[in-house]
Every structure is written in structure tokens, then in C-alpha cells.
GUZAZA-536345 format. One record per residue (C-alpha): residue number from 1; x, y, z. Coordinates in Angstrom, 1 decimal, padded with zeros to 4 digits. Layout:
<atom><seq>NUM</seq><X>X</X><Y>Y</Y><Z>Z</Z></atom>
...
//
This chain:
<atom><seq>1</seq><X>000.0</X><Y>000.0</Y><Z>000.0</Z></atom>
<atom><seq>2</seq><X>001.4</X><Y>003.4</Y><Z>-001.1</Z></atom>
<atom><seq>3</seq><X>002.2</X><Y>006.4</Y><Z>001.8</Z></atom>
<atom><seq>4</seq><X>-000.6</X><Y>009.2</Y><Z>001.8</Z></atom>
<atom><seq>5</seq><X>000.5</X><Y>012.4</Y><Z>001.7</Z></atom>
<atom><seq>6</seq><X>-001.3</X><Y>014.6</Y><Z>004.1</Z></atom>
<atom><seq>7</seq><X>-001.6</X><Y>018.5</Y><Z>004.3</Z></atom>
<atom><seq>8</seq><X>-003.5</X><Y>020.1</Y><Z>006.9</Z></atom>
<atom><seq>9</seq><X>-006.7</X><Y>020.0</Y><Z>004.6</Z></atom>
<atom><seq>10</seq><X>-006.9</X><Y>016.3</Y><Z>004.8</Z></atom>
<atom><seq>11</seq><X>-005.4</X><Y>015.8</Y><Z>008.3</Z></atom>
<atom><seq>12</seq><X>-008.2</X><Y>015.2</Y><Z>010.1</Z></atom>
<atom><seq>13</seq><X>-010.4</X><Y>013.7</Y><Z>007.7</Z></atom>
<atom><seq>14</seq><X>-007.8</X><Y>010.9</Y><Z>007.0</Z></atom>
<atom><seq>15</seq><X>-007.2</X><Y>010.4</Y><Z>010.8</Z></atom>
<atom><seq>16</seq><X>-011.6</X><Y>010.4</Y><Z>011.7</Z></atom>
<atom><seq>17</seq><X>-012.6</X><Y>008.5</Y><Z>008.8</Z></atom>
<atom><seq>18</seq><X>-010.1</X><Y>005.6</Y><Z>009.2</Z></atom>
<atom><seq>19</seq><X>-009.5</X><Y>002.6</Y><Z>011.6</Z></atom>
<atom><seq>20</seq><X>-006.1</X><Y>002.7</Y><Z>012.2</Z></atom>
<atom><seq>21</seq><X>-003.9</X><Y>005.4</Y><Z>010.7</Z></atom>
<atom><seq>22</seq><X>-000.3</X><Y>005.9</Y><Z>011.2</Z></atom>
<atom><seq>23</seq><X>001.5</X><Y>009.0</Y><Z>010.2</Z></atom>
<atom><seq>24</seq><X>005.0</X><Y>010.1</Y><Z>009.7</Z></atom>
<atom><seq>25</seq><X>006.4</X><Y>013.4</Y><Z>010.3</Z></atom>
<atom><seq>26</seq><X>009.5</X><Y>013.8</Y><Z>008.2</Z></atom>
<atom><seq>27</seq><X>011.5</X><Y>016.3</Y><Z>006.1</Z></atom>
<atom><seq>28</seq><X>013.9</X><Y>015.5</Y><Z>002.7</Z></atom>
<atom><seq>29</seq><X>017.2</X><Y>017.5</Y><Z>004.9</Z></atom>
<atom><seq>30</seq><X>016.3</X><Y>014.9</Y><Z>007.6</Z></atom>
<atom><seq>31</seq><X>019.5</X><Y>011.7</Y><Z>008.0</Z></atom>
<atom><seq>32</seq><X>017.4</X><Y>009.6</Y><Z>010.4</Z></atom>
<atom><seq>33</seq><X>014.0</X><Y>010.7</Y><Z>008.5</Z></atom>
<atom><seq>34</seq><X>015.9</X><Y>009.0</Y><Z>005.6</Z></atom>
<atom><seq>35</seq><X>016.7</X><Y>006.1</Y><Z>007.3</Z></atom>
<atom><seq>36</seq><X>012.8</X><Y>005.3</Y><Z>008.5</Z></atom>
<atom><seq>37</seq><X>011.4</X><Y>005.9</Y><Z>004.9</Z></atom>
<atom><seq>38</seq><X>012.3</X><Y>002.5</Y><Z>003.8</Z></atom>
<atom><seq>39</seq><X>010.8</X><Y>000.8</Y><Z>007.0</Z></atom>
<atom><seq>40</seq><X>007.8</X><Y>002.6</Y><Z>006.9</Z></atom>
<atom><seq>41</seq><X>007.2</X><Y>001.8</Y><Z>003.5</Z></atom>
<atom><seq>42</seq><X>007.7</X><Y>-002.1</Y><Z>004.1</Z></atom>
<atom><seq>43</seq><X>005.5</X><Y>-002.4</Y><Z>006.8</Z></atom>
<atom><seq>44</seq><X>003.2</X><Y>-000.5</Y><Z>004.3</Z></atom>
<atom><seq>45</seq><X>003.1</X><Y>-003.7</Y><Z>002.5</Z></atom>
<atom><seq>46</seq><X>002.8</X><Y>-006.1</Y><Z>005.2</Z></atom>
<atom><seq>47</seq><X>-000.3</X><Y>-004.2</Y><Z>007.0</Z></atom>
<atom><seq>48</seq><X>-002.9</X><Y>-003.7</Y><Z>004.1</Z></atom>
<atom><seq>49</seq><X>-005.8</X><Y>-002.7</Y><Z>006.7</Z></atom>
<atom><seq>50</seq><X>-004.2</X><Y>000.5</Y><Z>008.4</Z></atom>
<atom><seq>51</seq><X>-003.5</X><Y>003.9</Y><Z>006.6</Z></atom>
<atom><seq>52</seq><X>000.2</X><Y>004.7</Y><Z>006.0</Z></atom>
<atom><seq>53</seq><X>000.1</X><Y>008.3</Y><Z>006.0</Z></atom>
<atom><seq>54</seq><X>003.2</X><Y>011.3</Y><Z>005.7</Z></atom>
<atom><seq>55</seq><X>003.5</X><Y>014.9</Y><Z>006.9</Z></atom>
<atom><seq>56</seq><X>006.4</X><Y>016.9</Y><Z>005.2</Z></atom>
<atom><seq>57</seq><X>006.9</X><Y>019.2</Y><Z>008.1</Z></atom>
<atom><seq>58</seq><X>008.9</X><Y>021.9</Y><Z>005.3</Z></atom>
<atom><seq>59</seq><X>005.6</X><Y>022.0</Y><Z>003.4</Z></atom>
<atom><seq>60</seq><X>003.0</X><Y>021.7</Y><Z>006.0</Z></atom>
<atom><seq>61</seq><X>004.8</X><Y>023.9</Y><Z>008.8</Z></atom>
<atom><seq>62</seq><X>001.2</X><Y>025.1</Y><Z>010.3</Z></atom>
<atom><seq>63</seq><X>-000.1</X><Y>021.9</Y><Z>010.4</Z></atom>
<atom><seq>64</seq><X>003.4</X><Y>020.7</Y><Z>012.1</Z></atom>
<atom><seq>65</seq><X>003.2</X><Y>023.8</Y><Z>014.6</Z></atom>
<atom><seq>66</seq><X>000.0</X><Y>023.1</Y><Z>015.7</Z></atom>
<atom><seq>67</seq><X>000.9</X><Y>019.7</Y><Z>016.5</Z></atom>
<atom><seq>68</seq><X>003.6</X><Y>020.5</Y><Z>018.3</Z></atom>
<atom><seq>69</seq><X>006.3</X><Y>018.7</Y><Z>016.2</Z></atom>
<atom><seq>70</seq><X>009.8</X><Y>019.2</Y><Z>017.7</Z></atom>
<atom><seq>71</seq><X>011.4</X><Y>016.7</Y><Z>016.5</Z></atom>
<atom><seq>72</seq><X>011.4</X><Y>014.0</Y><Z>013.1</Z></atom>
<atom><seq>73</seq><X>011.1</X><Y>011.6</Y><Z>012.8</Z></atom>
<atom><seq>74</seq><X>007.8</X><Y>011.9</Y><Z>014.7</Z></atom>
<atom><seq>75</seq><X>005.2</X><Y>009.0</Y><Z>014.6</Z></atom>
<atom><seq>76</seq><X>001.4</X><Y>009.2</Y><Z>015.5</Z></atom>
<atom><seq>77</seq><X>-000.9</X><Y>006.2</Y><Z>015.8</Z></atom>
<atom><seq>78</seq><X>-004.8</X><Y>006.9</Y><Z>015.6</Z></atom>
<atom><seq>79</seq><X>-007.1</X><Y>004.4</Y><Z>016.6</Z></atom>
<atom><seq>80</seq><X>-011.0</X><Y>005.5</Y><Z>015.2</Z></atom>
<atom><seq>81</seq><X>-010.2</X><Y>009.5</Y><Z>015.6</Z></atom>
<atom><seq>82</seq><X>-008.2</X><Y>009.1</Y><Z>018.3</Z></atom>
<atom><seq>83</seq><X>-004.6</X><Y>009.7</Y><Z>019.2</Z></atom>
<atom><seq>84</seq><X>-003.3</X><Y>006.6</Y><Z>020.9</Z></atom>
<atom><seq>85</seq><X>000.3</X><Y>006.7</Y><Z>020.1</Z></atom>
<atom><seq>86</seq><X>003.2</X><Y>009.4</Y><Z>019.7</Z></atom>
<atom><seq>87</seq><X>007.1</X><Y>009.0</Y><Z>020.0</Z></atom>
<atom><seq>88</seq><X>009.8</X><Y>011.1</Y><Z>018.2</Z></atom>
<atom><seq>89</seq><X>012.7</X><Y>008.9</Y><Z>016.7</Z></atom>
<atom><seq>90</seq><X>013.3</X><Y>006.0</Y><Z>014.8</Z></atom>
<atom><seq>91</seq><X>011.6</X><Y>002.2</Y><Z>015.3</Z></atom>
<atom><seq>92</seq><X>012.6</X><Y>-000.9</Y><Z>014.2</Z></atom>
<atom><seq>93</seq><X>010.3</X><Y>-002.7</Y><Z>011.4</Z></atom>
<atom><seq>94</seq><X>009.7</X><Y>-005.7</Y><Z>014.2</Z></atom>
<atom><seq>95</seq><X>009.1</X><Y>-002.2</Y><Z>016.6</Z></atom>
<atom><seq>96</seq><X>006.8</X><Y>-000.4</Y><Z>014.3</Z></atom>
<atom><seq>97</seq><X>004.8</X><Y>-004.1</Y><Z>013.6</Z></atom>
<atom><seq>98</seq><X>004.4</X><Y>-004.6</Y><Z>017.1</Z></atom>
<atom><seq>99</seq><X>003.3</X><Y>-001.3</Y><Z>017.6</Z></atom>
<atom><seq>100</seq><X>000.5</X><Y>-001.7</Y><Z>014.7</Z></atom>
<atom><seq>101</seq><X>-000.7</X><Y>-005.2</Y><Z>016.5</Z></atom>
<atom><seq>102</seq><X>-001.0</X><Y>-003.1</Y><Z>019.8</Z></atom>
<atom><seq>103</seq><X>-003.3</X><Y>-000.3</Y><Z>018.3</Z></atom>
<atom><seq>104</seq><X>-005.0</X><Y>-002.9</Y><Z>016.7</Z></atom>
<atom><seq>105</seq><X>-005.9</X><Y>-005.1</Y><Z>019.7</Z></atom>
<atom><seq>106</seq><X>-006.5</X><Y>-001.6</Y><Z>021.9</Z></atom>
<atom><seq>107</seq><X>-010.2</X><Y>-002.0</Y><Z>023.1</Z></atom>
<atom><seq>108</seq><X>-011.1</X><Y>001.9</Y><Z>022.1</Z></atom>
<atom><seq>109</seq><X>-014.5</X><Y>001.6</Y><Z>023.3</Z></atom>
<atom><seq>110</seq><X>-012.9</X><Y>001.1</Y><Z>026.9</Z></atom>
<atom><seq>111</seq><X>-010.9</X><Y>003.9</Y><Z>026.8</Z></atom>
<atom><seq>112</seq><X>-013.4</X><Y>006.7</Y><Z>025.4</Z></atom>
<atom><seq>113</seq><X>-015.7</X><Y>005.0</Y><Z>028.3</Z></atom>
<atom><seq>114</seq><X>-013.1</X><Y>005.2</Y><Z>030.7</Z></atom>
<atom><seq>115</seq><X>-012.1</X><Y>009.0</Y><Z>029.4</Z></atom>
<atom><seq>116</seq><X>-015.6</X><Y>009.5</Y><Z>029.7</Z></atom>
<atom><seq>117</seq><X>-016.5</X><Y>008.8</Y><Z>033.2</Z></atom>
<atom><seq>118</seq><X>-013.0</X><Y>010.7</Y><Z>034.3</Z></atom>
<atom><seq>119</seq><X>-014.3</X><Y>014.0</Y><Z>032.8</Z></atom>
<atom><seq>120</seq><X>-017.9</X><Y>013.4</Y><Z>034.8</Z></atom>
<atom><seq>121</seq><X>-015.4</X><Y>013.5</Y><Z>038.0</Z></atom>
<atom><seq>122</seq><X>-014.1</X><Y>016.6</Y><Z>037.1</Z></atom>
//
């Protein structure tokens, strides 16, 4: 499955109307950015049910900003809408799979309940 490219005009449209999206914040001067591209893409081809999305933080600078990207690589993992994953820095392919499996398997029904009745205590 190819990488989406994603702007901040299909950010959040990708990420809401998706069950699993993953996306890479890179840039083309970045050495370890350049290093991850090739891992990302494999595990592209080995998970055909989750969305392999890319943010080019040169181009997409607002939508990077108001993020709060401070460092690339950056990867996000969304589960239905919902950010459930975020590290800065390079994985592994066997790191990045597991990682998939875990958002996968994550009961997200139990945790917007659970996110739920914490903001009733409030």
C-alpha cells in the first residue's frame, strides 16, 4: 500500500474517517528521517488494513506547529479518531509491527468510556 501524503486539509479527515492510521512526520534534509522511509514503507506492505500516511513538516509547517512537532522523525498512531500513540525517533520494522498489533488489539471503546467517566469526576 502506497504512503498518503497529508496537508492540513486532509489531516483530520484521513485520521476520523479511518480505523487505524499511522503517520510520519518527516522532512527530505532529515539523516534519520531517511533512514525510517524504507521501514515505513515495508510495513506499508505487510499491514494492508491500516493507513500509511506522511506529513512533510517543510511543506505543511502550520499543520506541524499546531501539533507541536519538535522533533522527526515523529510517529502518530490513531485508533478511530483518536490519538493513541506518539514517539519522536526512529523504530525498528519488528518495533513499528508490534506497535501496529498493539493499536490494533487496543479496546477503544474502553478507553473513550473510561475517558468519559473521568471527565464526569471533574
Amino acid at each position: 500500500m502506497a504512503t498518503t501524503a497529508l496537508t492540513a486539509e486532509n489531516f483530520a479527515s484521513t485520521v476520523e474517517e479511518n480505523e487505524v492510521v499511522l503517520v510520519d512526520f518527516w522532512a527530505d534534509w532529515c539523516g534519520p528521517c531517511k533512514r525510517f522511509s524504507p521501514i515505513y514503507e515495508e510495513a506499508s506492505q505487510r499491514h494492508d488494513d491500516v493507513v500509511f500516511a506522511s506529513v512533510d513538516t517543510e511543506d505543511a509547517r502550520d499543520l506541524s506547529a499546531a501539533l507541536e512537532i519538535q522533533s522527526i522523525p515523529t510517529i502518530m498512531g490513531f485508533r478511530r479518531g483518536q490519538l493513541v500513540f506518539r514517539q519522536s525517533g526512529l523504530l525498528t520494522g519488528k518495533q513499528l509491527d508490534s506497535l501496529i498489533e498493539q493499536i490494533k488489539e487496543l479496546d477503544i471503546d474502553a478507553l473513550l468510556a473510561e475517558a468519559k467517566a473521568a471527565e464526569g469526576k471533574n
